[in-house]
C-alpha positions in Angstrom: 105.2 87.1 88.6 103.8 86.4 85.1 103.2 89.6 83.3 101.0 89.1 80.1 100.9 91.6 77.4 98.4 91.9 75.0 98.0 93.4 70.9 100.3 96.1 70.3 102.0 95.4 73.3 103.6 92.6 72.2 105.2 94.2 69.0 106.8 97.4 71.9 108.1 94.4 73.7 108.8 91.9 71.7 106.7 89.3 73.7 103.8 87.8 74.6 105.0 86.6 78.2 107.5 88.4 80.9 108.7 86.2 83.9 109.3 88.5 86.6 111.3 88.1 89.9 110.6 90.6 92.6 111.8 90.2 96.6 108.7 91.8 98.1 105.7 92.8 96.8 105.3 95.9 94.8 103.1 98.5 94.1 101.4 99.6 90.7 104.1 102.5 90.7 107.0 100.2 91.5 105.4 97.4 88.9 105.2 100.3 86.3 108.8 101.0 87.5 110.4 97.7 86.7 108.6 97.1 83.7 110.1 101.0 82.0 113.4 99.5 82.8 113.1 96.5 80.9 110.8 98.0 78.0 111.6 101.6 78.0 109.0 101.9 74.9 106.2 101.3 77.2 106.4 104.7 78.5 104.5 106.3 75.3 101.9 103.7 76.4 101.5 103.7 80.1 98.3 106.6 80.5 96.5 104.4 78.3 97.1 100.7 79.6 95.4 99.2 83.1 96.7 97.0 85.2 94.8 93.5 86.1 96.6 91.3 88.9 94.8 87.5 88.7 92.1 88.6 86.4 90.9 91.4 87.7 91.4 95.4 87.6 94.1 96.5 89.9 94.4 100.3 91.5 97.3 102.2 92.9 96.6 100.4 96.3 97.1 97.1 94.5 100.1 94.7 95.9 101.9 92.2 93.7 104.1 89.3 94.6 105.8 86.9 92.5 102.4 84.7 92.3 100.8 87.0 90.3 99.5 86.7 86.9 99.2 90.6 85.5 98.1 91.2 82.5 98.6 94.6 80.6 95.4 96.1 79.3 95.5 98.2 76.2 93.0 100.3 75.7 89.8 98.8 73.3 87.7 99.8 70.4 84.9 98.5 69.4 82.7 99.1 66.6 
């Protein structure tokens, strides 16, 4: 799984790019999960931030495997 994160994302985790290996697919919960582990500053973040799995929005019935691109939407403001 390829997990993208965008603007101030990448400063909380210190990349642009997360290869992810997973054994079965996962939920949004279990993503979210997995990702606090590794980047336990992303909790301040996660009410704000949706999920996209392969370009487009996913929901809490959404299933990810390790084919996945997901992509880590902050929120945006415009102007």
């Amino acid at each position: 799984m390829r997990v993208l994160f965008f603007t101030q994302l990448k400063d909380v985790t210190g990349c642009e790019v997360l290869e992810l290996s997973s054994p079965s697919p996962k939920n949004a919960q279990q993503l979210w999960e997995m990702l606090l582990r590794k980047f336990p500053a992303l909790s301040g973040h996660q009410k704000t931030i949706r999920l996209a799995r392969n370009w487009e929005y996913a929901d809490s019935e959404t299933q990810f495997t390790d084919n996945d691109e997901v992509a880590l939407i902050p929120p945006v403001s415009g102007g």
